[in-house]
N, C-alpha and C positions, 0 to 999 in steps of 0.2 A: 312091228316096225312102222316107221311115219311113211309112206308113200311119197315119189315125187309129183304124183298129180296134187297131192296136198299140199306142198309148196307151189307149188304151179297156180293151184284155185288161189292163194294169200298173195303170192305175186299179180295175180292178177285184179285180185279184189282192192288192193293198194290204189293199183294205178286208174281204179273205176268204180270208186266208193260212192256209187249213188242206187239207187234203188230200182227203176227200169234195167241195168245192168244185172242187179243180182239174181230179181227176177227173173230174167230170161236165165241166168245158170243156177238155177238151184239146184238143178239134179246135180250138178258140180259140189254144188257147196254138200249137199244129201253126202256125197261118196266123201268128202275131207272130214268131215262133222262125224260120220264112222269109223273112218280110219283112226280119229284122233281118238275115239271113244273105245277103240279096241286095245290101243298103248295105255289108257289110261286104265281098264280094265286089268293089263298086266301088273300097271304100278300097283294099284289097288290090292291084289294078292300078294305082290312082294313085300310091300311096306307090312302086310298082317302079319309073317312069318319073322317080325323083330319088334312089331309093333302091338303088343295085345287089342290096345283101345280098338285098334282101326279094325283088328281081326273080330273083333265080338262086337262090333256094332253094325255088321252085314250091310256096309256101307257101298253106295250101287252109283253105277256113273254116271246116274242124269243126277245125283247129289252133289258132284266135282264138278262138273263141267260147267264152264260160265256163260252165258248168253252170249252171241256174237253182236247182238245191237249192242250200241251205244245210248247211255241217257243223254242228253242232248241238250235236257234243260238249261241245265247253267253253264255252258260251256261255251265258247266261242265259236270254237269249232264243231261244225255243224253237220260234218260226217257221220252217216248213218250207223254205221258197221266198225267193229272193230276190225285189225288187218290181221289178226292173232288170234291163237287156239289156247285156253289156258284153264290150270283146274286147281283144286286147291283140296288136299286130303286131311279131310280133322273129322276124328268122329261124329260129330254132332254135323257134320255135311258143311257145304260150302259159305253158308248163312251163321254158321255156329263160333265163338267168343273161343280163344284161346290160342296155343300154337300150333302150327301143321307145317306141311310142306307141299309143295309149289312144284308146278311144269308148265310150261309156258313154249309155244312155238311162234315164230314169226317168219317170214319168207327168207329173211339173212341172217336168223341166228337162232336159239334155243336158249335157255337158262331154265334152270333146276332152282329154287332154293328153300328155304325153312325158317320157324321160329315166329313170332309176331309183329306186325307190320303196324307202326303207330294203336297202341292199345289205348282202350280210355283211361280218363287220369285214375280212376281206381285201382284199375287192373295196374299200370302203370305204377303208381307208387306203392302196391304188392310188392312188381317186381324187382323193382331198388332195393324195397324192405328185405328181400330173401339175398339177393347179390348183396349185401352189404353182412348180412347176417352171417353167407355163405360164402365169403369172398374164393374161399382158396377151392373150394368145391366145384363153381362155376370156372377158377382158373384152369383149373385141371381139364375140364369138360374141352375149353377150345384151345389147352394149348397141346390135349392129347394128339399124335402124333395120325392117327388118322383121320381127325377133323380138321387140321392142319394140310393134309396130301389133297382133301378137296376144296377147303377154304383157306390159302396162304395169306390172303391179307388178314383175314379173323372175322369178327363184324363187318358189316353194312355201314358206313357215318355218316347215311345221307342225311338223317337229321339227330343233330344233337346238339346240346346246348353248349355258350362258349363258359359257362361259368357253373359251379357245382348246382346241383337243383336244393331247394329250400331247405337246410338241416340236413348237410353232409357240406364239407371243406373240403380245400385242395389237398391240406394232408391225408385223405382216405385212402390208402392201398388201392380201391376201388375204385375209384374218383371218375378215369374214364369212360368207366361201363356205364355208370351212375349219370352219367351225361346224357348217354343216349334216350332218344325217347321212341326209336323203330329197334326192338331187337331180333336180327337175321343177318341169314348168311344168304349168300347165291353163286353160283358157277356156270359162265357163259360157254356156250360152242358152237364153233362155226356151223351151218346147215350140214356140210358133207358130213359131221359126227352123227347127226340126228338122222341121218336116211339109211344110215347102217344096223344092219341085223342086231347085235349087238346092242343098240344105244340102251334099253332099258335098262339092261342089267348094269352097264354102267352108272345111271341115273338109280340106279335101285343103290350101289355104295354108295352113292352122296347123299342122299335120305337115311340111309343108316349111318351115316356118320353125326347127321344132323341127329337122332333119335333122343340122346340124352341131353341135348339140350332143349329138346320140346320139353322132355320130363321134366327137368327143372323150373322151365318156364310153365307150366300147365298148373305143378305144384304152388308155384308163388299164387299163382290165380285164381285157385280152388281155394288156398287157403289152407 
């Protein structure tokens, strides 16, 4: 379970995102950077027991877990640190091309989600290829009634195009999936869900809900 000293350390790393601060608490950030490592540890075996890839590729939690710095290069914002604990489960480890799923903590909230986050144009026009191929197969996938209980809106539309992509019309069955160019899902919760005994395995249904949409999505990309 996530500790409240581990909201506590992110609350307070917020409000004092500079580097003499972090420095003097490291031993703070050492115990949150565990804690978080020991949740993700659990995800880890649960997603194996629905997930072969993940289960046979003895995949280990400094592979998920993302660096708490910030690149800094090109960014305006010139904050050292992230304020968030986040990790990303895909066979091939957190560096690795295709679809996974997502945990993500912040001081005032939590989100879980899945599936491919802006892919490149190959992969990309892959996955159109197959959704268009497979229209009613992907339809089934999120309008199944338990991927539905953890993602009621469906997709993600934070990015997608307002006009069919090159060679597909508006008359396509498909049309709206085919727009998109980020395919996922995610499910927000307030902190008090995430400091409970419980939160994993709750977090553990919404990854398995997400599971055959990876496989779909994995499938268009491999090919």
């Amino acid at each position: 379970m996530i500790h409240t000293q581990t909201i506590q350390f992110l609350e307070e790393l917020k409000a004092n995102n500079n580097k003499p601060w972090f420095d003097a608490n490291r031993k703070a950030y050492e115990t949150a950077k565990q804690n978080f490592g020991e949740v993700v540890g659990e995800l880890i075996k649960g997603i194996g027991k629905f997930d072969k890839a993940i289960e046979e590729s003895n995949l280990q939690v400094k592979n998920c877990i993302f660096r708490i710095n910030r690149d800094v290069r090109f960014s305006k914002d010139k904050s050292p640190y992230k304020t968030n604990f986040g990790a990303w489960f895909n066979a091939g480890g957190k560096k690795a091309n295709g679809a996974g799923y997502y945990f993500h903590i912040d001081a005032n909230e939590c989100f879980y989600a899945g599936g491919v986050w802006m892919p490149e144009n190959e992969d990309l026009k892959k996955i159109r290829e197959e959704i268009d191929y497979n229209y009613e197969e992907i339809k089934g996938i999120i309008d199944n009634p338990d991927f539905r209980k953890h993602f009621a809106n469906g997709l993600d539309r934070e990015a997608s195009l307002t006009r069919p992509p090159k060679g597909y019309d508006e008359s396509n069955p498909a049309v709206e999936l085919l727009k998109l160019k980020s395919f996922t899902v995610s499910n927000t919760f307030d902190i008090k869900e995430v400091l409970k005994k419980d939160f994993a395995d709750k977090a553990l249904e919404g990854f398995e809900a997400i599971h055959s949409f990876n496989e779909f999505l994995n499938r268009a990309i491999k090919g």
